[in-house]
Each structure stands twice: as structure tokens, then as C-alpha cells.
mmCIF file as Biopython writes it, N, C-alpha, C and O atoms, coordinates in Angstrom:
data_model
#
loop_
_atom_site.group_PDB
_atom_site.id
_atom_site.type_symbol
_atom_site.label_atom_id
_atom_site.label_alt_id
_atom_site.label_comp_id
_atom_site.label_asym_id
_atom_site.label_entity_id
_atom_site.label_seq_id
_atom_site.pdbx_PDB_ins_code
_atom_site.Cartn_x
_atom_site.Cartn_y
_atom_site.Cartn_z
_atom_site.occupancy
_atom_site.B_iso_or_equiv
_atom_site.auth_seq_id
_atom_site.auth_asym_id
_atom_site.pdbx_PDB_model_num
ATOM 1   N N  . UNK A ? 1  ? 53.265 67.466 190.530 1.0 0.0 1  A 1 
ATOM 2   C CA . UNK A ? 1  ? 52.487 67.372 189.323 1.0 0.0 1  A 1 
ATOM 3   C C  . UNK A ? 1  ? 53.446 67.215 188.134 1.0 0.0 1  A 1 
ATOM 4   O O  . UNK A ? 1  ? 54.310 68.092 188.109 1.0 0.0 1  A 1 
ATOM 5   N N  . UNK A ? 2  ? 53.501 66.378 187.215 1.0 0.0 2  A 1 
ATOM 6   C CA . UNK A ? 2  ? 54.072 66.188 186.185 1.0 0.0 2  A 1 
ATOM 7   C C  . UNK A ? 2  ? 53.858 67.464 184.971 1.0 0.0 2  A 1 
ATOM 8   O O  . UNK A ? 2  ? 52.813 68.020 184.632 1.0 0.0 2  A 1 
ATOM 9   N N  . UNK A ? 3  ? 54.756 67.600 184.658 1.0 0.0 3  A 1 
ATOM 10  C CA . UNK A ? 3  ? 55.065 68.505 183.150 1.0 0.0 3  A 1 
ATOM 11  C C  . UNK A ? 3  ? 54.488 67.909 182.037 1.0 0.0 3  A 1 
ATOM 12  O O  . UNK A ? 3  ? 54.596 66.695 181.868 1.0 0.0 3  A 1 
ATOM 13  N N  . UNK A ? 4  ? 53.873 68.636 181.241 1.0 0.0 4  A 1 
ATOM 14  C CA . UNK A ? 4  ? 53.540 67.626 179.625 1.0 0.0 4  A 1 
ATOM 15  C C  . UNK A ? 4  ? 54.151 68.409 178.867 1.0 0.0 4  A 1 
ATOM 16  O O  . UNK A ? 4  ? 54.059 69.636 178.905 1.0 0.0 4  A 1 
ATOM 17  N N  . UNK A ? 5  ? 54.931 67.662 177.997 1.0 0.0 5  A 1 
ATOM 18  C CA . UNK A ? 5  ? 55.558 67.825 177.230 1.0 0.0 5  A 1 
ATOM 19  C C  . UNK A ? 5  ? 54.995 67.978 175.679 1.0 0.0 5  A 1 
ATOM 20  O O  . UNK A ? 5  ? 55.006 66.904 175.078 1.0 0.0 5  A 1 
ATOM 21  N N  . UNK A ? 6  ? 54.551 69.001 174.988 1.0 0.0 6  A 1 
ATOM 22  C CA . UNK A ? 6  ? 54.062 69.353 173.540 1.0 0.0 6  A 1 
ATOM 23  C C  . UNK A ? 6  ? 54.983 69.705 172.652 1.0 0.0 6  A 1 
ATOM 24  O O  . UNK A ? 6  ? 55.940 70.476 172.734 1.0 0.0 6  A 1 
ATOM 25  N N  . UNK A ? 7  ? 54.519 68.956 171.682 1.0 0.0 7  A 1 
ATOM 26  C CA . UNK A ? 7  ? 55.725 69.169 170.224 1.0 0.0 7  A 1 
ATOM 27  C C  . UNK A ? 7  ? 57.067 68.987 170.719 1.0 0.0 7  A 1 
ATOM 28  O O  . UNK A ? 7  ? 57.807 69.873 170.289 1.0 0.0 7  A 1 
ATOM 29  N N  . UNK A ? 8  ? 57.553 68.291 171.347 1.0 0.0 8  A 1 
ATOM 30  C CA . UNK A ? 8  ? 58.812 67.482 171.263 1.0 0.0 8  A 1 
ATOM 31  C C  . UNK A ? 8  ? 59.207 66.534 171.114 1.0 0.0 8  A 1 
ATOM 32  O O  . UNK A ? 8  ? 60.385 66.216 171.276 1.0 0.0 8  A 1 
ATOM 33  N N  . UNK A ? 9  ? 57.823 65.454 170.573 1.0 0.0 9  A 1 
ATOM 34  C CA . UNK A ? 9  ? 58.212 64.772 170.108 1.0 0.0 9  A 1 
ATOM 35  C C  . UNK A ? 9  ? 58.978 64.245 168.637 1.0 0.0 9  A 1 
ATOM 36  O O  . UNK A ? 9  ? 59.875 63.433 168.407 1.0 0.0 9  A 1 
ATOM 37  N N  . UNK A ? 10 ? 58.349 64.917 167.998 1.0 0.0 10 A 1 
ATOM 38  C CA . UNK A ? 10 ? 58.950 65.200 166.315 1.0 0.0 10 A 1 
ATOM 39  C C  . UNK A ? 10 ? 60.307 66.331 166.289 1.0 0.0 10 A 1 
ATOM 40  O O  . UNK A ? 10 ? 61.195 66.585 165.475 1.0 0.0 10 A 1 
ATOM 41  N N  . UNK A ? 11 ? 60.033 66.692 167.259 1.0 0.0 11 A 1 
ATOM 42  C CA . UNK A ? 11 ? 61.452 67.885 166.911 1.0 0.0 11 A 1 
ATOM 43  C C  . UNK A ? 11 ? 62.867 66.700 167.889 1.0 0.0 11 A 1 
ATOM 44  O O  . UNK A ? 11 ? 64.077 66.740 167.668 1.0 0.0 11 A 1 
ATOM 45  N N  . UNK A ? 12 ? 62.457 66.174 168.479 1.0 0.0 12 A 1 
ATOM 46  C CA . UNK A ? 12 ? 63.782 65.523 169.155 1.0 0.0 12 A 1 
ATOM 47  C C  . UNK A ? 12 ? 63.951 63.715 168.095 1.0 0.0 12 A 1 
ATOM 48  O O  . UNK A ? 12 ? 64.965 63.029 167.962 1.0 0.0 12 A 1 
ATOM 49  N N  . UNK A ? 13 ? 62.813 63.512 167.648 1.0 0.0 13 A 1 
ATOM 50  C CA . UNK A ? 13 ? 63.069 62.246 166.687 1.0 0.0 13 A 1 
ATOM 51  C C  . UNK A ? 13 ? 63.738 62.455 165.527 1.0 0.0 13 A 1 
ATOM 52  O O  . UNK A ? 13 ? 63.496 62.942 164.423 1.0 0.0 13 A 1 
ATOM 53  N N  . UNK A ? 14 ? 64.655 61.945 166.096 1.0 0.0 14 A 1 
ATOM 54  C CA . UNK A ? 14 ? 65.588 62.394 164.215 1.0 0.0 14 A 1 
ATOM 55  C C  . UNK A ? 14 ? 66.499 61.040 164.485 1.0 0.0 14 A 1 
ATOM 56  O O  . UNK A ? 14 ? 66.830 60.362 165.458 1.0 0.0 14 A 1 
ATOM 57  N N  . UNK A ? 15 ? 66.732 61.042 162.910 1.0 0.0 15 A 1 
ATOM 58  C CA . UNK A ? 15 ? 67.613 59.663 162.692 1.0 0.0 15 A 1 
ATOM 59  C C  . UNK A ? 15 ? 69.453 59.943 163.688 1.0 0.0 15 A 1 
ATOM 60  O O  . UNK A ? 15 ? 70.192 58.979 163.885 1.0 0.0 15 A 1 
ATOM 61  N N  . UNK A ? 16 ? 69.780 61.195 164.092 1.0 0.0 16 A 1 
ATOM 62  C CA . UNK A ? 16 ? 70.610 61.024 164.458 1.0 0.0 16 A 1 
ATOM 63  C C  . UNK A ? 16 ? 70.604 61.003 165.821 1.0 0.0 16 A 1 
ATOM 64  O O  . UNK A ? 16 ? 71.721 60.712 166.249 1.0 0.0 16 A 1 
ATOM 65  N N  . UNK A ? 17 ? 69.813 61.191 166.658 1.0 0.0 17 A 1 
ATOM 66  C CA . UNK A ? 17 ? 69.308 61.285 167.962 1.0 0.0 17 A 1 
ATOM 67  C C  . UNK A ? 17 ? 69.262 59.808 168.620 1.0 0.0 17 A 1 
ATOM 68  O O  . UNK A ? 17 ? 69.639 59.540 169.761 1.0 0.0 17 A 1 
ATOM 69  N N  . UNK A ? 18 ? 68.768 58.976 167.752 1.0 0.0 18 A 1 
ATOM 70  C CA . UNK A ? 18 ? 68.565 57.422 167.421 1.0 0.0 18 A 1 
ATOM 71  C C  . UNK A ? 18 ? 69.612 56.938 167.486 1.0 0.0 18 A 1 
ATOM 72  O O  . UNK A ? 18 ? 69.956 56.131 168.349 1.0 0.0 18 A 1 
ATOM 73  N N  . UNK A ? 19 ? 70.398 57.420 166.436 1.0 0.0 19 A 1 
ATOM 74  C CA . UNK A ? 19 ? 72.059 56.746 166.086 1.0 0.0 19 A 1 
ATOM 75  C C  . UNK A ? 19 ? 72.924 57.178 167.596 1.0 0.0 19 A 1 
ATOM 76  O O  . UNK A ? 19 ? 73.341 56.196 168.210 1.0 0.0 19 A 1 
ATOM 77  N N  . UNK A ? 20 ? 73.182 58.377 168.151 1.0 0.0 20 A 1 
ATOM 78  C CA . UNK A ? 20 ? 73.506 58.867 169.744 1.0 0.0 20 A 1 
ATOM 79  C C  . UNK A ? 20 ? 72.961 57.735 170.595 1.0 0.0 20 A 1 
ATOM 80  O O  . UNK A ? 20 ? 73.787 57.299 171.396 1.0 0.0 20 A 1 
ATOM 81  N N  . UNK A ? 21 ? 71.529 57.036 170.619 1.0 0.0 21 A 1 
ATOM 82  C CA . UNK A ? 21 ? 70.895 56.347 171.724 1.0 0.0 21 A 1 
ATOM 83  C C  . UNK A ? 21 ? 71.620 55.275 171.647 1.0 0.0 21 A 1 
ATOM 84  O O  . UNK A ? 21 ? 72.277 54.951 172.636 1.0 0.0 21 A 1 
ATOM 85  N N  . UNK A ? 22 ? 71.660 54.512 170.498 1.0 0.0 22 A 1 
ATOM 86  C CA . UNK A ? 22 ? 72.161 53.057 169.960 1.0 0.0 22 A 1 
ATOM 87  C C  . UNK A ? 22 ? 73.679 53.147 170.615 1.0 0.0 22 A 1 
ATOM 88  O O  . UNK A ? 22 ? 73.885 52.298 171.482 1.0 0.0 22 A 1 
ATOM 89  N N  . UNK A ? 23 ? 74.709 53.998 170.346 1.0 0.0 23 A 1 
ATOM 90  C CA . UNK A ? 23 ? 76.039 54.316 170.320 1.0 0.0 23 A 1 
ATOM 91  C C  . UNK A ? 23 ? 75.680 54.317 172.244 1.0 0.0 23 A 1 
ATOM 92  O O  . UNK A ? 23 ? 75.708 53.203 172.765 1.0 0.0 23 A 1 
ATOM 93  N N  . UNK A ? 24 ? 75.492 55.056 172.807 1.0 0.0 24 A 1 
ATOM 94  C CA . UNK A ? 24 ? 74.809 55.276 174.305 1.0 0.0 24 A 1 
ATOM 95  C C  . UNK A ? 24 ? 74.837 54.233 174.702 1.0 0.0 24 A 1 
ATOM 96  O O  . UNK A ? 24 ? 75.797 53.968 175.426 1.0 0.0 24 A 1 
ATOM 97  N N  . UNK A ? 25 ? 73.617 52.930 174.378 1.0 0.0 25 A 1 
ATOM 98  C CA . UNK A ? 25 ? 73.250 52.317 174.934 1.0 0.0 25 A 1 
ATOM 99  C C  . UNK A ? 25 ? 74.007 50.730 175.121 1.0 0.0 25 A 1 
ATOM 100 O O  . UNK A ? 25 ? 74.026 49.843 175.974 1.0 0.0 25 A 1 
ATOM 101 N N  . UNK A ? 26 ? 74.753 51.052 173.414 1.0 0.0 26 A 1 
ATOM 102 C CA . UNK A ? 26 ? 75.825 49.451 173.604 1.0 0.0 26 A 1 
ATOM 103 C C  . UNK A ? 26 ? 77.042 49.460 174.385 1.0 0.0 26 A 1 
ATOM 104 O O  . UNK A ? 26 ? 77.590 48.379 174.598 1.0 0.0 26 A 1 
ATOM 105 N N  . UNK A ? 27 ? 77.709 50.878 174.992 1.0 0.0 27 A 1 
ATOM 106 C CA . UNK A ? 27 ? 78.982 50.914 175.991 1.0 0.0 27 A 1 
ATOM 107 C C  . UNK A ? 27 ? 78.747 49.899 176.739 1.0 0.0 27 A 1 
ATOM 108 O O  . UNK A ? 27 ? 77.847 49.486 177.470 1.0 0.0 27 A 1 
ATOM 109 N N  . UNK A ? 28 ? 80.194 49.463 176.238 1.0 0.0 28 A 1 
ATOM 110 C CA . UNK A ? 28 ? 80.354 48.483 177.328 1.0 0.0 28 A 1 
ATOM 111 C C  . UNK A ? 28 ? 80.056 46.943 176.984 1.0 0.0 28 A 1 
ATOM 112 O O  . UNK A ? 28 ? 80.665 45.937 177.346 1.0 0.0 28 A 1 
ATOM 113 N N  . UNK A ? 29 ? 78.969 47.076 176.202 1.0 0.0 29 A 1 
ATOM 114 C CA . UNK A ? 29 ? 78.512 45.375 176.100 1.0 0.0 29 A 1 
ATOM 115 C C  . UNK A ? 29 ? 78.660 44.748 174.209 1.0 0.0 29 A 1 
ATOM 116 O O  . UNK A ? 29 ? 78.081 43.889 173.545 1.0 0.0 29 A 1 
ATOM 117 N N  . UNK A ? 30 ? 79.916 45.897 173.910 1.0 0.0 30 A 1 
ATOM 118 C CA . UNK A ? 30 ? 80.038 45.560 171.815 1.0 0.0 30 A 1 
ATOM 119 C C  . UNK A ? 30 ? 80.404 43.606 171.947 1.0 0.0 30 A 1 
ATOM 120 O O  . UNK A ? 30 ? 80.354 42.999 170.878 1.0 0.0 30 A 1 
ATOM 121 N N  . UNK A ? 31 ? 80.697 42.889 173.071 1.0 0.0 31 A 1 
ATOM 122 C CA . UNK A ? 31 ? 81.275 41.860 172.557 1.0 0.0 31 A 1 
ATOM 123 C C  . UNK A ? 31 ? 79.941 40.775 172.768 1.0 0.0 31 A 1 
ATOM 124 O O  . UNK A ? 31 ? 80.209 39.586 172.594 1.0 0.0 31 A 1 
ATOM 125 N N  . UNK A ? 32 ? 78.704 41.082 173.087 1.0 0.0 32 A 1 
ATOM 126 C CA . UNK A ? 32 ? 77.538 40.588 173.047 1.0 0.0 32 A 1 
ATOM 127 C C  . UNK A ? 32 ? 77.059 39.864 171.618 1.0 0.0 32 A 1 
ATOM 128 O O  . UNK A ? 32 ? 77.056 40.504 170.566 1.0 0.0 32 A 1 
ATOM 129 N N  . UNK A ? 33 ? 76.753 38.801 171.673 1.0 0.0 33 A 1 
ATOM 130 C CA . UNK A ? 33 ? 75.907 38.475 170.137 1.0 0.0 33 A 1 
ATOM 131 C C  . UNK A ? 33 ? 74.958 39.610 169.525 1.0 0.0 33 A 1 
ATOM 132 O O  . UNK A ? 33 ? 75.098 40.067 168.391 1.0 0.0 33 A 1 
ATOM 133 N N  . UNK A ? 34 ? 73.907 40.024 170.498 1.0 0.0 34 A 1 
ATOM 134 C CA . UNK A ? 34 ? 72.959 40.791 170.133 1.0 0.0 34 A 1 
ATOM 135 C C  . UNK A ? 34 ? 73.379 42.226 169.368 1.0 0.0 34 A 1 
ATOM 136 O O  . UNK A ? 34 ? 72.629 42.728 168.531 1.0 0.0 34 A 1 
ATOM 137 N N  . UNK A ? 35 ? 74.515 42.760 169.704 1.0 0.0 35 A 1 
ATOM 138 C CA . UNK A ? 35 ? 74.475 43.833 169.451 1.0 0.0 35 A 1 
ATOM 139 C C  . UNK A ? 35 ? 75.386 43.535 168.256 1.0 0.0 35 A 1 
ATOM 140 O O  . UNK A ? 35 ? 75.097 43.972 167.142 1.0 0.0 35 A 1 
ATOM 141 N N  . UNK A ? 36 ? 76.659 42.678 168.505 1.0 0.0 36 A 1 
ATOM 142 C CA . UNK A ? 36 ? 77.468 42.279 166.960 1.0 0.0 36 A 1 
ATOM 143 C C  . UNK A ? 36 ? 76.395 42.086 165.958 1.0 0.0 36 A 1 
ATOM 144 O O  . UNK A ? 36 ? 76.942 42.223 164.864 1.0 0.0 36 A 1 
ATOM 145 N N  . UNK A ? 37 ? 75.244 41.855 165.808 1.0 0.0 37 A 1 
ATOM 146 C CA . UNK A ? 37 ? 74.384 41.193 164.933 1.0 0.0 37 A 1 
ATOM 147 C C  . UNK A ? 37 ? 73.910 42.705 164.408 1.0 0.0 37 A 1 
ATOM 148 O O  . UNK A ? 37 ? 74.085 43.171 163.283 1.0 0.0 37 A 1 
ATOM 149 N N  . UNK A ? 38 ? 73.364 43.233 165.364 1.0 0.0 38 A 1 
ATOM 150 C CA . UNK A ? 38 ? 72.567 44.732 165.484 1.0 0.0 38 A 1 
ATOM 151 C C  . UNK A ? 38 ? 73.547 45.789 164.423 1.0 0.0 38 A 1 
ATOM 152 O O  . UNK A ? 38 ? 73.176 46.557 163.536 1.0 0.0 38 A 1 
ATOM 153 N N  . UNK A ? 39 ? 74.978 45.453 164.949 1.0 0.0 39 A 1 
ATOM 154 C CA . UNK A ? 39 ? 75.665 46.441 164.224 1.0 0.0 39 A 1 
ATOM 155 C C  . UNK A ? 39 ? 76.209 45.987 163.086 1.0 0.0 39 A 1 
ATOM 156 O O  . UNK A ? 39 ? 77.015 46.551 162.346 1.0 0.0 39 A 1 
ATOM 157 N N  . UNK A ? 40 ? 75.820 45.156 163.014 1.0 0.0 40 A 1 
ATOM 158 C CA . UNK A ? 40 ? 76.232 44.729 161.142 1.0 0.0 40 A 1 
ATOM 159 C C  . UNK A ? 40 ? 74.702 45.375 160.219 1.0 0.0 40 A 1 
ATOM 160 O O  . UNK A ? 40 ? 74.945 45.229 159.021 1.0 0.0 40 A 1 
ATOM 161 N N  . UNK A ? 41 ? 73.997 45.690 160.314 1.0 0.0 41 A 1 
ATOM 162 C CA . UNK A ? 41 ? 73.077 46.115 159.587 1.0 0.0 41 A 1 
ATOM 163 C C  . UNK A ? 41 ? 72.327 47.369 160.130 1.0 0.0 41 A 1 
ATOM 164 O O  . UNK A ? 41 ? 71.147 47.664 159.936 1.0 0.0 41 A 1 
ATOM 165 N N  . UNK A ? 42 ? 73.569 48.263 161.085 1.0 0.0 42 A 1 
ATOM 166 C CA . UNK A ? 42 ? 72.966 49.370 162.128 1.0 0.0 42 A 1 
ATOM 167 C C  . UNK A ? 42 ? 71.879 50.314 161.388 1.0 0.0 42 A 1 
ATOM 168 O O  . UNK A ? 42 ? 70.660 50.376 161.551 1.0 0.0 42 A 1 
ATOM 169 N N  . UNK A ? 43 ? 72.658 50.965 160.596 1.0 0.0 43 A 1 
ATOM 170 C CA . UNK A ? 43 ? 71.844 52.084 159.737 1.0 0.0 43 A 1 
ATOM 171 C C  . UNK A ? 43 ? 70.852 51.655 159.152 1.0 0.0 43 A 1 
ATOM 172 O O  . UNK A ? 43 ? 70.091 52.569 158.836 1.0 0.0 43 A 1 
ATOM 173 N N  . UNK A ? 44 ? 70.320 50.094 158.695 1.0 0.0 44 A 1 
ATOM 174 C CA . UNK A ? 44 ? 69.122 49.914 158.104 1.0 0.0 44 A 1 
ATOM 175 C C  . UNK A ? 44 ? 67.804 49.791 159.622 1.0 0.0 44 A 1 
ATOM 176 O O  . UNK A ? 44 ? 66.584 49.944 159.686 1.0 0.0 44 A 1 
ATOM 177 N N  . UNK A ? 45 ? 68.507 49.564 160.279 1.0 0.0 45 A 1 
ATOM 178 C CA . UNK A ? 45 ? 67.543 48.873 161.596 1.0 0.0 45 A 1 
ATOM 179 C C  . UNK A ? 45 ? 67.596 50.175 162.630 1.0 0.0 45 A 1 
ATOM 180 O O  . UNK A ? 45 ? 67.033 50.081 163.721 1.0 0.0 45 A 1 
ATOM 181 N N  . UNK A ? 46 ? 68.212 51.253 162.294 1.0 0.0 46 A 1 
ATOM 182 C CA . UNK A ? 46 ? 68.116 52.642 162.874 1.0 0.0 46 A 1 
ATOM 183 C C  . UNK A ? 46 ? 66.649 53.375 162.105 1.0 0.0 46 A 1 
ATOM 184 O O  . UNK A ? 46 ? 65.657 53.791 162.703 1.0 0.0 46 A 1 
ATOM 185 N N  . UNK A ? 47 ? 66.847 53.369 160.884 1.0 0.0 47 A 1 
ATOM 186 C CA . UNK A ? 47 ? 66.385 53.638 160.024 1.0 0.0 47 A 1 
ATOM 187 C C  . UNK A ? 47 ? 64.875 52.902 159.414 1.0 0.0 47 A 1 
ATOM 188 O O  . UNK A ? 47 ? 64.069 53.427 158.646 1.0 0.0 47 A 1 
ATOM 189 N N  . UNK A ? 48 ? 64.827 51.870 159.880 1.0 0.0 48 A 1 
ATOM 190 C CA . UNK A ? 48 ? 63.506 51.076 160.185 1.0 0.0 48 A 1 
ATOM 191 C C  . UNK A ? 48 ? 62.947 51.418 161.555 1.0 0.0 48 A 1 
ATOM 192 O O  . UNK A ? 48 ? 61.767 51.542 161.882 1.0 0.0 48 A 1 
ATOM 193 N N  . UNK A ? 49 ? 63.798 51.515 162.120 1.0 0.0 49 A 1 
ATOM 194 C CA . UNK A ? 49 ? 62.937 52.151 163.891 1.0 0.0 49 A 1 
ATOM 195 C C  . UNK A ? 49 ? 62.229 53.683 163.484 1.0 0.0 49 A 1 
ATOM 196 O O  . UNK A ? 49 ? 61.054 54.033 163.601 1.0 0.0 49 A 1 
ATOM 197 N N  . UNK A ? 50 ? 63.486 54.490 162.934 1.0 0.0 50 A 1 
ATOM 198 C CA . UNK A ? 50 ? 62.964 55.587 163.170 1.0 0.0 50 A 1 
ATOM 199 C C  . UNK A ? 50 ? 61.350 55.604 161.902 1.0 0.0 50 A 1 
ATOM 200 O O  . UNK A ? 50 ? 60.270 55.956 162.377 1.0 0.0 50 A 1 
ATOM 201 N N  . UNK A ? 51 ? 61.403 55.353 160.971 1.0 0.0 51 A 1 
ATOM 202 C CA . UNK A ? 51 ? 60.033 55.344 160.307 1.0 0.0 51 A 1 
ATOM 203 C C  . UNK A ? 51 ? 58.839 54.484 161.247 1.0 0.0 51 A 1 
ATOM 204 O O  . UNK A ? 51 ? 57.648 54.768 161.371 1.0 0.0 51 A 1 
ATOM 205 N N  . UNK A ? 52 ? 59.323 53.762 161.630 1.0 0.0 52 A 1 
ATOM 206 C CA . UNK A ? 52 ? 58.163 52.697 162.953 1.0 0.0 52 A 1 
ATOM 207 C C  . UNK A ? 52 ? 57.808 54.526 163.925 1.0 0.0 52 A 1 
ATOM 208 O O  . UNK A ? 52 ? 56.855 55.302 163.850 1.0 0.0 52 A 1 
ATOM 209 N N  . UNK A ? 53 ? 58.754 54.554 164.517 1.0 0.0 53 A 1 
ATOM 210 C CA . UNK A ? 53 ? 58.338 55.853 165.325 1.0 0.0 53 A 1 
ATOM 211 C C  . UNK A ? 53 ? 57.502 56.737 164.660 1.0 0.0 53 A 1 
ATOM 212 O O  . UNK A ? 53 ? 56.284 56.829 164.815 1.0 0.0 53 A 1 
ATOM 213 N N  . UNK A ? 54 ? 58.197 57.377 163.921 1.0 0.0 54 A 1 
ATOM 214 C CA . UNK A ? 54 ? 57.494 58.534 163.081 1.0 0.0 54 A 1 
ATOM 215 C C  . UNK A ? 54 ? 55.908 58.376 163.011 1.0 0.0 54 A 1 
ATOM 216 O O  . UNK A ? 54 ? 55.103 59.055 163.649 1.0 0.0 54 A 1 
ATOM 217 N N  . UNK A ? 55 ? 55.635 57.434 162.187 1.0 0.0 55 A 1 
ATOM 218 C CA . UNK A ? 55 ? 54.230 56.882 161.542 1.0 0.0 55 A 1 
ATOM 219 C C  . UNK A ? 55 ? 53.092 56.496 162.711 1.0 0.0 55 A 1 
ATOM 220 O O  . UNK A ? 55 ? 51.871 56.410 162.586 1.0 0.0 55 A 1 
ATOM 221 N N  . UNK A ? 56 ? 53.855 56.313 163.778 1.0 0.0 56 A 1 
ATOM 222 C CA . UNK A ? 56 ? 53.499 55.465 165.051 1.0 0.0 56 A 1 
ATOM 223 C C  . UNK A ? 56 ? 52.910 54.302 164.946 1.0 0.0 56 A 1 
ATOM 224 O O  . UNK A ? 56 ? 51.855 54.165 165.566 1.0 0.0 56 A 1 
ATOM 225 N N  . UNK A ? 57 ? 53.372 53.294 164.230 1.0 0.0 57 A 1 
ATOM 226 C CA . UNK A ? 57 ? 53.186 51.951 163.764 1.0 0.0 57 A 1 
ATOM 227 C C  . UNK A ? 57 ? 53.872 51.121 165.043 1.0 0.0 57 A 1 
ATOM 228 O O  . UNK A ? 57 ? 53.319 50.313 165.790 1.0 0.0 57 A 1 
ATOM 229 N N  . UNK A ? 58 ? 55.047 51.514 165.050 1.0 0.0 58 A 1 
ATOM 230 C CA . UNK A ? 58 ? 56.101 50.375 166.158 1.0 0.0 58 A 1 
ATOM 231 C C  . UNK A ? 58 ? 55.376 50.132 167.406 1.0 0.0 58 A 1 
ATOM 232 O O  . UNK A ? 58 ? 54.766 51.072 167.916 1.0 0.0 58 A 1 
ATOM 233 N N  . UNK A ? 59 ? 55.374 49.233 167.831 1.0 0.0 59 A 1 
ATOM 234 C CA . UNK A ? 59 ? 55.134 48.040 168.729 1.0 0.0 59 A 1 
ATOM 235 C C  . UNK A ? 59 ? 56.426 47.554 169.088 1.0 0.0 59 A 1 
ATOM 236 O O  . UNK A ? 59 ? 57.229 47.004 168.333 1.0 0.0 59 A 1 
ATOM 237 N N  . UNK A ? 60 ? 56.620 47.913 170.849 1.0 0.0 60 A 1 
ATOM 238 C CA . UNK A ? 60 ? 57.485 47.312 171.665 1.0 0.0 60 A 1 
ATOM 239 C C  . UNK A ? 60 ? 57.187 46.080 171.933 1.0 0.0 60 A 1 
ATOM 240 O O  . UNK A ? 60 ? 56.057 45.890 172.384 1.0 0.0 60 A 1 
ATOM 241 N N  . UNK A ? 61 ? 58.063 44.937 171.747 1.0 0.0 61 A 1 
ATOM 242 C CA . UNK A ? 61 ? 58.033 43.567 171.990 1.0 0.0 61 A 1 
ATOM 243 C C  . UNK A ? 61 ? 59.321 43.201 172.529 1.0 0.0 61 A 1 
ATOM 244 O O  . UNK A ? 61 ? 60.306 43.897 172.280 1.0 0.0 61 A 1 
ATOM 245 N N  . UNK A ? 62 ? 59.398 42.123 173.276 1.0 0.0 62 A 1 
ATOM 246 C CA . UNK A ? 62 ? 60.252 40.907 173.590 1.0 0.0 62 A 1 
ATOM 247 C C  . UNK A ? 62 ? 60.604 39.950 172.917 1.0 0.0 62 A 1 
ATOM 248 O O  . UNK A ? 62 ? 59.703 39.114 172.988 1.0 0.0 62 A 1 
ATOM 249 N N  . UNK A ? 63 ? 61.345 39.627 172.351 1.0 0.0 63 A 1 
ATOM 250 C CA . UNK A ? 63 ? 61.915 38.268 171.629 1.0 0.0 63 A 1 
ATOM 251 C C  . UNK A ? 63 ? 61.839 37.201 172.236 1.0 0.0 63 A 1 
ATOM 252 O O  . UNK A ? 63 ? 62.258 36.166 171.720 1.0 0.0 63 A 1 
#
């Protein structure tokens, strides 16, 4: 049976938790277009995710 998880979502969303995932998730692949692009404007597009989250506006898409 699965666990549900209450009120962790707002207590683990934080802008720096975000910034850890991003840092996490590019090892290994910094010489990629996608992410050179990503990290030239990191903190605004960290910082646009995390208000998308918060509000629960964001919509996962594919390019």
C-alpha cells in the first residue's frame, strides 16, 4: 500500500531545493546546448518554475 504524503509539499518547495535539482540533474551533460542556454539565465528560469509550482499554474510539456 502506498504512503501519502501531507504537507510536504510546500515545506520541501523552496527556491533552493530547485537550485540542488538543476545542479543534480545537469552532471555530466554542462557541454549540451540545452543546458548552456538554461544556465545563462538559471536563477530567472529557477525562479519562474518555482512560482509556476507554488501557484500550481505549471504545465509539464515537451518542446
Amino acid at each position: 500500500m502506498a504512503k501519502t504524503i501531507r504537507n510536504k509539499y510546500d515545506k520541501y518547495l523552496t527556491y533552493k531545493n530547485l537550485m540542488k535539482a538543476h545542479i543534480k540533474s545537469s552532471r555530466g551533460k554542462n557541454n549540451k546546448n540545452e543546458i548552456i542556454k538554461f544556465n545563462l539565465k538559471k536563477e530567472e528560469y529557477i525562479k519562474w518554475l518555482y512560482e509556476r509550482l507554488k501557484d500550481g499554474t505549471y504545465k509539464h510539456r515537451w518542446i
